[in-house]
N, CA, C and O atoms as a DFTB+ gen file, in Angstrom:
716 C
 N C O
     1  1       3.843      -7.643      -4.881
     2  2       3.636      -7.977      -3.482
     3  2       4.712      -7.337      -2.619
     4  3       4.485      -6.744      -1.564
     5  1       5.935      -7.519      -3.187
     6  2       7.007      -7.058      -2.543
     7  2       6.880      -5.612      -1.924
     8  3       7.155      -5.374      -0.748
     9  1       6.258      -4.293      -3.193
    10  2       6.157      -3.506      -3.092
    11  2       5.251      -3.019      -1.895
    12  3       5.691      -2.381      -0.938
    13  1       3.884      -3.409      -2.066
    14  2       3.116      -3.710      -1.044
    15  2       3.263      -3.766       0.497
    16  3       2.562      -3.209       1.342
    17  1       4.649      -4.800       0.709
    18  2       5.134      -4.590       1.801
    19  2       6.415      -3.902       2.349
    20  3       6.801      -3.845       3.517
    21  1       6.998      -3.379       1.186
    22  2       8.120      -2.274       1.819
    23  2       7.661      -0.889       1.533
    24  3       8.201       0.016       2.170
    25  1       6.807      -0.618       0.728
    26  2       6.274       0.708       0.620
    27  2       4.692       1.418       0.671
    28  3       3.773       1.071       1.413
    29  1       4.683       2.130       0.008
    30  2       3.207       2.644      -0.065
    31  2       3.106       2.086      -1.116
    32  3       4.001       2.359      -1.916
    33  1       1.955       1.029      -1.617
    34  2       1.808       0.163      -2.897
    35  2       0.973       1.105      -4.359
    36  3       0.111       1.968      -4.190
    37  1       1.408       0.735      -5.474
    38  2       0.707       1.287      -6.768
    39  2      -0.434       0.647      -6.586
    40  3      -0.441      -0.442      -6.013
    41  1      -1.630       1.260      -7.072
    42  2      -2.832       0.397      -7.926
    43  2      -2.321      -0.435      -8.872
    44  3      -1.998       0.086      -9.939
    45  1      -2.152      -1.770      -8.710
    46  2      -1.823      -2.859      -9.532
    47  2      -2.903      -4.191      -9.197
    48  3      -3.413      -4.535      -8.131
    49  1      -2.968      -4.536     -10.019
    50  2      -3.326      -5.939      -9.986
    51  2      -2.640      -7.204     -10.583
    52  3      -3.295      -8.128     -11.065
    53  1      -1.268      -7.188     -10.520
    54  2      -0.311      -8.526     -10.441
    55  2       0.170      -8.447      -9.270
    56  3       0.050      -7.716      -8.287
    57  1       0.937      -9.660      -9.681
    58  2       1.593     -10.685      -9.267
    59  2       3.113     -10.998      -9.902
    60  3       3.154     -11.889     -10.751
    61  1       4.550     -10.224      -9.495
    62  2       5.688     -10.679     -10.302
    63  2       6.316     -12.080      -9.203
    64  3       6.486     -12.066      -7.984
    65  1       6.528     -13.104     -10.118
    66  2       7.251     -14.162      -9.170
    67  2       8.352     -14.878     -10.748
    68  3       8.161     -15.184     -11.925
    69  1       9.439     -14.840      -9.794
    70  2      10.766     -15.487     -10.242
    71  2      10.000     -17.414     -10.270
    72  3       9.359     -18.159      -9.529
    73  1      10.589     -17.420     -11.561
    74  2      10.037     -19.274     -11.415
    75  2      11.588     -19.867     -12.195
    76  3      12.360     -19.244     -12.924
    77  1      11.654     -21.336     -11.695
    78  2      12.573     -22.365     -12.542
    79  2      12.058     -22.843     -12.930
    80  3      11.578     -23.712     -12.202
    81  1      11.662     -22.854     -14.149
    82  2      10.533     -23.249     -15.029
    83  2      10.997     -24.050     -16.099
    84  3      10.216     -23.963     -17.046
    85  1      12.179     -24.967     -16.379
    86  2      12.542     -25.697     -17.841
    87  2      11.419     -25.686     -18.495
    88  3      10.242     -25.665     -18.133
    89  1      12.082     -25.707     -19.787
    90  2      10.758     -25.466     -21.335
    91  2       9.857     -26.658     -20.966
    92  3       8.629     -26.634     -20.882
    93  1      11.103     -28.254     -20.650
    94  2      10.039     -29.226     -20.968
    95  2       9.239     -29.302     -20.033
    96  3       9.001     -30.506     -19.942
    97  1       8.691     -28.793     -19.305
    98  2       7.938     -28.546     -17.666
    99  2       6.757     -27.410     -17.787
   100  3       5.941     -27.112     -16.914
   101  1       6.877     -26.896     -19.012
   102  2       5.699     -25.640     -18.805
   103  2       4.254     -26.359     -19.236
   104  3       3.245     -26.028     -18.614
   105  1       4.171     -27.269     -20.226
   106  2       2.983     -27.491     -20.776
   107  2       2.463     -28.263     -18.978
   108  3       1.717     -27.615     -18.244
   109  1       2.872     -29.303     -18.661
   110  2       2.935     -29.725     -17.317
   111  2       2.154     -28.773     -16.108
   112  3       1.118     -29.068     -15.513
   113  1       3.014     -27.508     -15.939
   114  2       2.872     -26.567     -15.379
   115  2       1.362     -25.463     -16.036
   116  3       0.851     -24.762     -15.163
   117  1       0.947     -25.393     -17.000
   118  2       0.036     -24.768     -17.823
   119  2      -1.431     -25.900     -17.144
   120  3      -2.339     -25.448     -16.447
   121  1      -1.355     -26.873     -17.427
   122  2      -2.383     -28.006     -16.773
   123  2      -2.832     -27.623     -15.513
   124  3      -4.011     -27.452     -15.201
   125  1      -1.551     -27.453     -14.576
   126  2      -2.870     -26.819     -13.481
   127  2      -3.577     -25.713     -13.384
   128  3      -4.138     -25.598     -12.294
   129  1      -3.752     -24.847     -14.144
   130  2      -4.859     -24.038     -14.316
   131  2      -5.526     -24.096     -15.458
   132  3      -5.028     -23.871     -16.561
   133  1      -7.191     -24.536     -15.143
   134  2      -7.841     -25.207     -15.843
   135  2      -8.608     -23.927     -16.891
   136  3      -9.555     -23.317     -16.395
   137  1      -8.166     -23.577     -18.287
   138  2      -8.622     -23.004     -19.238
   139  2      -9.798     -22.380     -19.302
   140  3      -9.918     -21.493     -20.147
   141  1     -11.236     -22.795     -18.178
   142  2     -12.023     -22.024     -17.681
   143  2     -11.805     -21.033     -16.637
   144  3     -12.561     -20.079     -16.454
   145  1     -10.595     -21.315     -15.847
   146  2     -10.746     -20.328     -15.058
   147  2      -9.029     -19.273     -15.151
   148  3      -8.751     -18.353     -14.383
   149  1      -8.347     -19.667     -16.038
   150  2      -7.104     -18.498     -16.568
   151  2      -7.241     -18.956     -18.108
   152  3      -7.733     -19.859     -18.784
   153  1      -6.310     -17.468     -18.267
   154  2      -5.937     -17.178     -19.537
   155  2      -4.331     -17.588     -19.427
   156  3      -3.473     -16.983     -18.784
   157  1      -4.147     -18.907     -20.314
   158  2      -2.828     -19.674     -19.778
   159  2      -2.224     -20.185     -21.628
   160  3      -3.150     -20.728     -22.230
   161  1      -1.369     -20.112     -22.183
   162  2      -0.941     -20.547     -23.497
   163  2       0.420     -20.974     -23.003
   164  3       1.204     -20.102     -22.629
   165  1       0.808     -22.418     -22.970
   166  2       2.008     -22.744     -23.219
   167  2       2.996     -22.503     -23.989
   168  3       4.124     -22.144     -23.650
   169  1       2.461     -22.757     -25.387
   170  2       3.008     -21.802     -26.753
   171  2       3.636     -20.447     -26.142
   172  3       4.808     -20.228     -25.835
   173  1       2.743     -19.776     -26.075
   174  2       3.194     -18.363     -25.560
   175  2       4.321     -18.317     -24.990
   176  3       5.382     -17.928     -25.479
   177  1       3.992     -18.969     -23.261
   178  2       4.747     -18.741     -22.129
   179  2       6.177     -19.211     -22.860
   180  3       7.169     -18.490     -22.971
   181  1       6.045     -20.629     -23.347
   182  2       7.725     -20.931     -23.781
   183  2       8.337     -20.147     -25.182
   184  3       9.430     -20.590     -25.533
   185  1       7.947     -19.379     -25.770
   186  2       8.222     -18.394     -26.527
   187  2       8.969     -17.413     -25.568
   188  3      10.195     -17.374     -25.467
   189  1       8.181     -16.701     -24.943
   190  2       8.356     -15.437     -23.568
   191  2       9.586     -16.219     -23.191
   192  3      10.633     -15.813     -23.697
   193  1       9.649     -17.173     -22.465
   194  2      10.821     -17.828     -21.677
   195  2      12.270     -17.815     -22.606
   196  3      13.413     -17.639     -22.184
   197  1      11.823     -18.063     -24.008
   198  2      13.002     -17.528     -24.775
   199  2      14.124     -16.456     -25.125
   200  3      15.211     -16.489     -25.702
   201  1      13.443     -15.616     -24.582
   202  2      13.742     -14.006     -25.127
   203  2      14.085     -13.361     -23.598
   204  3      13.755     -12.188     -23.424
   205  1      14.736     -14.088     -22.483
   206  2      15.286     -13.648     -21.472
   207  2      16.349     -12.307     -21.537
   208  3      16.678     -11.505     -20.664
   209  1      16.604     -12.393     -22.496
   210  2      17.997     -11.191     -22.945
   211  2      17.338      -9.768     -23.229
   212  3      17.858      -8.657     -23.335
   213  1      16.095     -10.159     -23.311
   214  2      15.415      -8.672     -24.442
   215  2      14.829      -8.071     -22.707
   216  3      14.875      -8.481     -21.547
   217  1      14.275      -6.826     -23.494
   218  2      13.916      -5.839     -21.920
   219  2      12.392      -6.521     -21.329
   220  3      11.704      -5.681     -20.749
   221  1      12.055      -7.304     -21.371
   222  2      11.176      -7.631     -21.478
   223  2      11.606      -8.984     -19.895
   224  3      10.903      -9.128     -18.895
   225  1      12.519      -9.507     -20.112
   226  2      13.625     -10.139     -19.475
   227  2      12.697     -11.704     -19.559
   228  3      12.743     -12.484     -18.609
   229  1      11.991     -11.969     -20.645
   230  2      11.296     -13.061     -20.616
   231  2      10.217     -13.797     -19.713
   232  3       9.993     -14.958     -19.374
   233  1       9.605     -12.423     -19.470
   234  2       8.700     -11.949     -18.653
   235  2       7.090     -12.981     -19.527
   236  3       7.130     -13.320     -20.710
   237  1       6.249     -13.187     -18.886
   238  2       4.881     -14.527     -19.640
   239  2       3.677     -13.806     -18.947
   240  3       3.682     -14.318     -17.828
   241  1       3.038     -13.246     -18.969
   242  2       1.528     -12.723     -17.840
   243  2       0.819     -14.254     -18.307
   244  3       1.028     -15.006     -19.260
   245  1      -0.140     -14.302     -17.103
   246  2      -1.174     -15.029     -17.685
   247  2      -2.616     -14.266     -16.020
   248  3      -2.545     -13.729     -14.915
   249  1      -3.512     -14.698     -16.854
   250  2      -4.541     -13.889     -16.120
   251  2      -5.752     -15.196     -15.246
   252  3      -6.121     -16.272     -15.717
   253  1      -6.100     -14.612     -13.952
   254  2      -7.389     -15.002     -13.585
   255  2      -8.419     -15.086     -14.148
   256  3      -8.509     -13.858     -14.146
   257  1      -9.301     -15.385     -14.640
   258  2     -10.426     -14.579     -15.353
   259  2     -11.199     -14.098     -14.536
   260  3     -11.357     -12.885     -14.668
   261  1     -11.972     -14.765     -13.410
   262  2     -13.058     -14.008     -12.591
   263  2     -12.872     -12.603     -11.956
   264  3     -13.617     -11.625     -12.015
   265  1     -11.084     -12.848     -11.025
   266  2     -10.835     -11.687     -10.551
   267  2     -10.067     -10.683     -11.664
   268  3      -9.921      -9.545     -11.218
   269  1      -9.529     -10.890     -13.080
   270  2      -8.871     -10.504     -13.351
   271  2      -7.223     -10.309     -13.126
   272  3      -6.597      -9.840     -14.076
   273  1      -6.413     -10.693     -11.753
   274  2      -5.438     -10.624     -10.981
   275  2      -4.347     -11.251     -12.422
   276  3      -4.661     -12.256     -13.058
   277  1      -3.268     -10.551     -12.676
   278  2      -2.560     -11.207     -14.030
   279  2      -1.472     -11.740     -12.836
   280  3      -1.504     -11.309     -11.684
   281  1      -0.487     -12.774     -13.332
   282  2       0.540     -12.962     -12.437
   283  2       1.454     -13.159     -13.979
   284  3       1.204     -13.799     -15.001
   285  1       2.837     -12.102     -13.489
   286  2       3.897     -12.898     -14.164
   287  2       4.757     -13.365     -13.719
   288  3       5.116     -13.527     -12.552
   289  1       5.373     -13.756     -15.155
   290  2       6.218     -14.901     -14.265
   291  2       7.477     -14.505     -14.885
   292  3       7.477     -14.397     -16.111
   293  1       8.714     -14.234     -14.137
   294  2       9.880     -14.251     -15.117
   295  2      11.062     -15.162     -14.568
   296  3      11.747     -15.052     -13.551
   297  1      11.063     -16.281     -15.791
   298  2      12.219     -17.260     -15.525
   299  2      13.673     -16.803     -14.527
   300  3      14.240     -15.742     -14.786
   301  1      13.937     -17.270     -13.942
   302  2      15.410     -17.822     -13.542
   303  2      16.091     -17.631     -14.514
   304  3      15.992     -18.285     -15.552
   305  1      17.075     -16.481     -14.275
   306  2      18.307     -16.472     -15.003
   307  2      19.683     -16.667     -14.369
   308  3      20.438     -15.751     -14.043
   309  1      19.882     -17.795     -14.253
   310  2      21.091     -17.962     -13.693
   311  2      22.422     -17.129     -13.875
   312  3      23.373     -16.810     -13.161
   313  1      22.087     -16.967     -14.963
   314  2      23.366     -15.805     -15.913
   315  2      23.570     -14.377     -15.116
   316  3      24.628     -13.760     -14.996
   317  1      22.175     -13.990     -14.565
   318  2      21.923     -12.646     -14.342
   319  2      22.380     -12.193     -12.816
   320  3      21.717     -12.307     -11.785
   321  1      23.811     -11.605     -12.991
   322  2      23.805     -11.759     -11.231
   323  2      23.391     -10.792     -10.441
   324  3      23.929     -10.749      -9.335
   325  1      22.282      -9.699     -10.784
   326  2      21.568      -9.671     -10.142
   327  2      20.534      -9.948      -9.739
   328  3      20.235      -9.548      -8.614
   329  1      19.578     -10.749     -10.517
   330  2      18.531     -11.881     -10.159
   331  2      18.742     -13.019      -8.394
   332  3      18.211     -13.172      -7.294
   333  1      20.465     -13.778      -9.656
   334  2      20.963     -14.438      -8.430
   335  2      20.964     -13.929      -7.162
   336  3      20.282     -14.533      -6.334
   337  1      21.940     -12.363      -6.603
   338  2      21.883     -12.024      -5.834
   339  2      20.949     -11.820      -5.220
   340  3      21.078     -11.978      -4.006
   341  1      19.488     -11.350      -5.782
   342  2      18.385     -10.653      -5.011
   343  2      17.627     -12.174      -4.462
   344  3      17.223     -12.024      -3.309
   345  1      17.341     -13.598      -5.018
   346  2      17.085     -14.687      -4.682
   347  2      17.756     -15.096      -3.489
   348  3      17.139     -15.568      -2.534
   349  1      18.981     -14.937      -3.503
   350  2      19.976     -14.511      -2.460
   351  2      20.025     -14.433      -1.139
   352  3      20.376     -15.088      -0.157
   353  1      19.508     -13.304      -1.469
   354  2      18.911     -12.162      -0.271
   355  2      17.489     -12.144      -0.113
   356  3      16.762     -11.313       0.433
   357  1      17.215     -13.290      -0.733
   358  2      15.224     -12.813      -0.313
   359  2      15.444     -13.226       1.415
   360  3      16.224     -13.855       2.130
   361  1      14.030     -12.302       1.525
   362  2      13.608     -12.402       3.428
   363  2      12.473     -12.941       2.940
   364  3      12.077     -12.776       1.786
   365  1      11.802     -13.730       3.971
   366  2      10.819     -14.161       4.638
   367  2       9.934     -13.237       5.340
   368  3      10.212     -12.851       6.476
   369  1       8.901     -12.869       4.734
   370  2       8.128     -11.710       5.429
   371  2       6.570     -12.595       5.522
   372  3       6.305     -13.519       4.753
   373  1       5.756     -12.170       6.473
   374  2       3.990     -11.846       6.346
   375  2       3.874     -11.070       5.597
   376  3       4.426      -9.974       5.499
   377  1       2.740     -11.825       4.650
   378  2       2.185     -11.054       3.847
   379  2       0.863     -10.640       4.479
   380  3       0.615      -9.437       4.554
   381  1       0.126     -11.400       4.870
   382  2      -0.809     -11.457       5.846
   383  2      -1.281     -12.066       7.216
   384  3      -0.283     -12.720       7.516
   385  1      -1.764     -12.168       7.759
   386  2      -1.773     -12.943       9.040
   387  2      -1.716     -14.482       8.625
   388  3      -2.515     -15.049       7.880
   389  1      -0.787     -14.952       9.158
   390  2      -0.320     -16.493       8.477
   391  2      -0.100     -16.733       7.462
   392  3      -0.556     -17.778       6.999
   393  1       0.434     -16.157       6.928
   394  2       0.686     -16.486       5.201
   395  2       2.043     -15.683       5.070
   396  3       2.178     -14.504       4.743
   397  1       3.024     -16.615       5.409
   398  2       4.763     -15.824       5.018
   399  2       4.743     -16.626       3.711
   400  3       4.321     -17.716       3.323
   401  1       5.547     -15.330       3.108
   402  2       6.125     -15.796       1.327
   403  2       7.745     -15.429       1.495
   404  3       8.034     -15.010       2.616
   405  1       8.551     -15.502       0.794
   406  2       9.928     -15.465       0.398
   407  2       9.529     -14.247      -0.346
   408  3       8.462     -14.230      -0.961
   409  1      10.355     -13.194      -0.322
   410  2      10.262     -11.774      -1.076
   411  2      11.974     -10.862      -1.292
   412  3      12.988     -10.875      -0.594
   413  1      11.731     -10.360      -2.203
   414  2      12.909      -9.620      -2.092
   415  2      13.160      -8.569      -1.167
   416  3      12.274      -7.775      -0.851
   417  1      14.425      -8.516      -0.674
   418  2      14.752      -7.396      -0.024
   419  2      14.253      -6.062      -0.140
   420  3      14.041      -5.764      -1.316
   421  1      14.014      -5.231       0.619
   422  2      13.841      -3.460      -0.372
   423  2      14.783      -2.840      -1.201
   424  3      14.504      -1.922      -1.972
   425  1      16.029      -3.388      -1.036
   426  2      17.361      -2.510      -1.431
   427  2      17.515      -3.302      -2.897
   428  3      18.052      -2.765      -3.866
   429  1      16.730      -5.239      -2.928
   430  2      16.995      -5.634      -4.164
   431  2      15.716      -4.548      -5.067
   432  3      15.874      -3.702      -5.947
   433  1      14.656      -4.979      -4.470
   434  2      13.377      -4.536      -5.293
   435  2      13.532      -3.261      -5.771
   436  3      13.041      -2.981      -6.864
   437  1      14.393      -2.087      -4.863
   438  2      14.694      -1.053      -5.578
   439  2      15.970      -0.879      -6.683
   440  3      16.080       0.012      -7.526
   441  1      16.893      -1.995      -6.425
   442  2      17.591      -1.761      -7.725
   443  2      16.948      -2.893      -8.863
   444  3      17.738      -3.449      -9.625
   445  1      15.882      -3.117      -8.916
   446  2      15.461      -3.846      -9.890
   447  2      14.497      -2.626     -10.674
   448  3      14.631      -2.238     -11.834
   449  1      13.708      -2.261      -9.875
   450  2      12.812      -1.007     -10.088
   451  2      13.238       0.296     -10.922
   452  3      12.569       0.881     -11.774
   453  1      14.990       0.708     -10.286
   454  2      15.613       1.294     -11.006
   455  2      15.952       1.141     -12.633
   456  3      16.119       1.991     -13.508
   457  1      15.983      -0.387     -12.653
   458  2      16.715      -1.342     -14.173
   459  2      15.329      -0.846     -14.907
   460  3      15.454      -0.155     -15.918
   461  1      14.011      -1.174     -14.432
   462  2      13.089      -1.158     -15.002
   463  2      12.336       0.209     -15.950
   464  3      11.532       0.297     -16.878
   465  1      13.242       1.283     -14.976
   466  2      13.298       2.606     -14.845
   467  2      13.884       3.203     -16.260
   468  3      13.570       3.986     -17.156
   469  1      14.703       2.517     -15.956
   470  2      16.044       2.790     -17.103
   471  2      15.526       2.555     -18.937
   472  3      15.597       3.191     -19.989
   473  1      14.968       1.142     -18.411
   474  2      14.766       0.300     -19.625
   475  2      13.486       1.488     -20.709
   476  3      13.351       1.755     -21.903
   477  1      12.893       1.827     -19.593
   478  2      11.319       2.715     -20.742
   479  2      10.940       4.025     -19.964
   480  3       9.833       4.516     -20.181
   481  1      11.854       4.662     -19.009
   482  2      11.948       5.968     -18.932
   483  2      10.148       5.671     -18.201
   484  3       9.175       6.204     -18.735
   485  1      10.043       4.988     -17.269
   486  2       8.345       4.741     -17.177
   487  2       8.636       5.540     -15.557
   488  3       9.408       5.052     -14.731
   489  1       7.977       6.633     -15.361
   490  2       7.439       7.503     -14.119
   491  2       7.208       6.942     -13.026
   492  3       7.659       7.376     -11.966
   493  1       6.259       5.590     -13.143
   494  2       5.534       5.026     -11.963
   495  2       6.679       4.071     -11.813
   496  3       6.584       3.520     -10.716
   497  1       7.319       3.819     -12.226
   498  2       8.933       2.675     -11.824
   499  2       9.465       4.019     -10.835
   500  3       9.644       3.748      -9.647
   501  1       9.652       5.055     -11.158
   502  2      10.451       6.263     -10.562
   503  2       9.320       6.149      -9.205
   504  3       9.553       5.474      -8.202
   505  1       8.429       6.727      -9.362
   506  2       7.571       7.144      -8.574
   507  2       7.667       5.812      -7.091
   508  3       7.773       6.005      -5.880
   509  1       7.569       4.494      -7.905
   510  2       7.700       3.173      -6.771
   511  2       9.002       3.107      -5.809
   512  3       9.290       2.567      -4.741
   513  1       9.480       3.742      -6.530
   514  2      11.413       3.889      -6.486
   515  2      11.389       4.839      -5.328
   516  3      11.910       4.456      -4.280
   517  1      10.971       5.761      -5.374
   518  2      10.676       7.204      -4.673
   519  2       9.649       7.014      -2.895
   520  3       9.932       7.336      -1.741
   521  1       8.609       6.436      -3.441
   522  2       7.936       5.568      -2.415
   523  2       8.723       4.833      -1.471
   524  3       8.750       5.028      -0.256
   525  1       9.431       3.877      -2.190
   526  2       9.999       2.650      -1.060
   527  2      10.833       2.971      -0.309
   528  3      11.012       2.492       0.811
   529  1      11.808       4.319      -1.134
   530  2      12.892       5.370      -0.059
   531  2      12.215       5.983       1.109
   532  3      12.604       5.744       2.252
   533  1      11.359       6.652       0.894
   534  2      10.426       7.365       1.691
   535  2       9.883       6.671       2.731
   536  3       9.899       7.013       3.913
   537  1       9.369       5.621       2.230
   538  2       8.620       4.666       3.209
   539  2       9.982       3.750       4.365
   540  3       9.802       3.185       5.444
   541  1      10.807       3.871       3.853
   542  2      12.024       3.556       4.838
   543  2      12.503       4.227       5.466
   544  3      12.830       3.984       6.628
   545  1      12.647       5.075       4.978
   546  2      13.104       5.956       5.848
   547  2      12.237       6.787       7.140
   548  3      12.472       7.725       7.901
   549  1      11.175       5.890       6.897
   550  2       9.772       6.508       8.121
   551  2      10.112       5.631       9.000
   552  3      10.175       6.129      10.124
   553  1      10.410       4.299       8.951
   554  2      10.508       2.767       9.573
   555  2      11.171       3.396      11.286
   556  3      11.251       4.622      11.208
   557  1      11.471       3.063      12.215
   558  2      12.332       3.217      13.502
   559  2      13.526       2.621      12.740
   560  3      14.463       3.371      12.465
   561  1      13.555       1.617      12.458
   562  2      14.925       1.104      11.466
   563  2      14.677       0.877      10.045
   564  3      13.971      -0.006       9.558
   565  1      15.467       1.948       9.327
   566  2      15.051       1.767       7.874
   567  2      15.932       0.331       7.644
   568  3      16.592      -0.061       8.607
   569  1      15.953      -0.423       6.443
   570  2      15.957      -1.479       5.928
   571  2      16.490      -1.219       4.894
   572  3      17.095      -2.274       4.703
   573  1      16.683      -0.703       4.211
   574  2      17.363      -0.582       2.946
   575  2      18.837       0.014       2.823
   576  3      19.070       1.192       3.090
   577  1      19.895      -0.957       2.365
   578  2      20.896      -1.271       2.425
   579  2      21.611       0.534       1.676
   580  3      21.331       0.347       0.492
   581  1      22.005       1.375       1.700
   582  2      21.981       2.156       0.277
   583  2      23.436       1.697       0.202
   584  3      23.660       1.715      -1.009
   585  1      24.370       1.360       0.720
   586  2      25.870       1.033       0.052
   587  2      25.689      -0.192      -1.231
   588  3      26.338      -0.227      -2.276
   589  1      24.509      -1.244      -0.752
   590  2      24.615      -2.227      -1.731
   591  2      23.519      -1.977      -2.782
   592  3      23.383      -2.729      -3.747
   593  1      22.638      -0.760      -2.541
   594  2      22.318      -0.221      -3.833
   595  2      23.366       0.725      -4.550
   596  3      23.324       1.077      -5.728
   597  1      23.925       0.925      -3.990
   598  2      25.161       2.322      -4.767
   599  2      26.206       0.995      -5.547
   600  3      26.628       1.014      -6.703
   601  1      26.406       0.040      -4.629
   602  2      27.253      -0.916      -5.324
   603  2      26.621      -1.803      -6.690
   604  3      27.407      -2.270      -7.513
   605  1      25.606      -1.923      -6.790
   606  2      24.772      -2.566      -8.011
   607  2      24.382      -1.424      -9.067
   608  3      24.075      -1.589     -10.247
   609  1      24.444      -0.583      -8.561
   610  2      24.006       0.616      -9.749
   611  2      25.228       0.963     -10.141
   612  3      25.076       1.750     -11.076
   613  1      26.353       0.799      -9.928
   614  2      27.246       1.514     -10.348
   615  2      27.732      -0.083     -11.298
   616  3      28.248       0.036     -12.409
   617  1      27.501      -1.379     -10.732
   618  2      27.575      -2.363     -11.187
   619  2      26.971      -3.094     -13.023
   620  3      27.228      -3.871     -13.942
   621  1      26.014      -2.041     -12.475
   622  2      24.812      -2.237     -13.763
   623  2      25.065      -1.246     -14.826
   624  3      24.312      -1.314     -15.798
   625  1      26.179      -0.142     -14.827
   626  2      26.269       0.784     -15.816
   627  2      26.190       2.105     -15.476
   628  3      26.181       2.392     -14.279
   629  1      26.118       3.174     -16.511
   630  2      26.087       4.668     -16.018
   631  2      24.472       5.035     -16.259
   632  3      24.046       6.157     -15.987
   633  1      23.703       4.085     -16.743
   634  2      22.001       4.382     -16.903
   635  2      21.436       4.583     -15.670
   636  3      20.765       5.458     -15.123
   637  1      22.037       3.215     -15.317
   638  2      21.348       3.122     -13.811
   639  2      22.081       3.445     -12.308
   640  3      21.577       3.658     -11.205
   641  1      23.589       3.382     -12.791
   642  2      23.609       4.383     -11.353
   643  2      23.235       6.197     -11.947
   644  3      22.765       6.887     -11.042
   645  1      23.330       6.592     -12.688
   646  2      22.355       8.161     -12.703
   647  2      21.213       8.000     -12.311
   648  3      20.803       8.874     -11.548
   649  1      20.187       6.773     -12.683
   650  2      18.763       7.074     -12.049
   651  2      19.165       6.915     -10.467
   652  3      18.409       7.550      -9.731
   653  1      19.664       6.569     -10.147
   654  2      19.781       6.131      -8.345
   655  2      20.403       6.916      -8.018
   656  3      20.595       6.898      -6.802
   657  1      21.227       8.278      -8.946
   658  2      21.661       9.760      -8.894
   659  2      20.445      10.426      -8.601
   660  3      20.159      11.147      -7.644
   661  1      19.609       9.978      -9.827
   662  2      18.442      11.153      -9.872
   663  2      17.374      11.127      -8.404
   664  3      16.836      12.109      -7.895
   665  1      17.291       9.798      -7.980
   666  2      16.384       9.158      -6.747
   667  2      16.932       9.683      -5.853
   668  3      16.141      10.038      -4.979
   669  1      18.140       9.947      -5.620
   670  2      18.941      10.842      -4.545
   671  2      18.417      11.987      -4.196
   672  3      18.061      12.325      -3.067
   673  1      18.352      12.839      -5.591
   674  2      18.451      13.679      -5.846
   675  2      16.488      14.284      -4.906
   676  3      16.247      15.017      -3.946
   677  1      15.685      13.576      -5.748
   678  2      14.701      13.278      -5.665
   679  2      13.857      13.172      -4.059
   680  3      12.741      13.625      -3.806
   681  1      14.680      12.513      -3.225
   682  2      14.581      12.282      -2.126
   683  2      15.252      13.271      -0.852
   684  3      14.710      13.402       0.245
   685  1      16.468      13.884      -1.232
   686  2      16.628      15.204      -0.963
   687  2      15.983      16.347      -1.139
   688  3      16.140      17.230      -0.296
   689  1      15.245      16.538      -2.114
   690  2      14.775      17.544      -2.035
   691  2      12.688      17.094      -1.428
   692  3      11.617      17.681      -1.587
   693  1      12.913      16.399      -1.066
   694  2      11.296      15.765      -0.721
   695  2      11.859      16.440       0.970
   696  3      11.014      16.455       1.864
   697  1      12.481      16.665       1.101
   698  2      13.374      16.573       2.758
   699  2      13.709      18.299       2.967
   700  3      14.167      18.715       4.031
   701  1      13.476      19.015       2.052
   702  2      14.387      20.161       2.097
   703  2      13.270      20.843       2.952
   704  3      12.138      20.364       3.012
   705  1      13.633      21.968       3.602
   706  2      12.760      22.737       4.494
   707  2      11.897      23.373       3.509
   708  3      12.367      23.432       2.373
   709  1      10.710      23.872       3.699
   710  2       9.878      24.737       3.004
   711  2      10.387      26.412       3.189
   712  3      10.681      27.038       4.208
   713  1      10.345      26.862       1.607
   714  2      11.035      28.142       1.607
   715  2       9.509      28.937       1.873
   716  3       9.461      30.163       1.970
């Protein structure tokens, strides 16, 4: 969703949302969607919720069935300070006419995008990455912080401040005059 509204959006059909979800609260939480109309496993989800550490970051899909629409969900990691921070910093945007949600910043969503980048070398993480620069930089006032992305990438390791090297890089030359 986030993407959606700070950039030019992928063909996707999820839904990523941060949840505080305690283990003993999911079967609870699994009940309101009634087994005819999602694809919902408690089992599962509190398995997934386990394995917060792995690249995966304890990430659970579960699906619509009619529309298909998957939503995941990835726990609250308190540990993780960039999670914390980007919760942080969420804005309050329209998503549609009357309907404001809490969303991440552009400057978080792109250093998350970057992590994601990092983790499986995946194009369309680059490509979203590449988009949301672009698309800000069209804005009358771009929105995206780049000191406190330069400060989290350099925060997060030498993986990911090089990809936010390479996005530089990337975005400069999208800019260069035609030879």
């Amino acid at each position: 969703m986030a993407l959606s509204l700070w950039a030019v959006p992928r063909t996707t059909h999820d839904v990523d949302i941060v949840v505080a979800l305690p283990a003993a609260r999911i079967a609870e939480f699994c009940a309101h969607f009634p087994p005819d109309r999602y694809y919902i496993d408690p089992a599962a989800m509190a398995e997934a919720f386990r394995h917060t550490n792995q690249p995966s970051r304890g990430m659970y899909s579960f699906i619509h069935i009619l529309s298909g629409l998957k939503l995941d969900l990835f726990p609250l990691r308190p540990s993780d300070p960039v999670q914390v921070s980007t919760l942080q910093h969420r804005v309050q945007e329209e998503l549609t006419p009357g309907l404001c949600a809490a969303v991440c910043a552009p400057e978080d969503l792109l250093i998350q995008k970057l992590e994601w980048y990092t983790l499986g070398q995946s194009q369309s993480q680059f490509q979203d990455c590449l988009n949301l620069v672009l698309a800000d930089q069209e804005r009358a006032v771009p929105q995206i912080d780049w000191a406190r992305v330069d400060n989290w990438t350099r925060r997060l390791g030498p993986a990911i401040h090089q990809a936010w090297q390479l996005l530089k890089a990337a975005v400069a030359a999208t800019q260069a005059p035609p030879v």
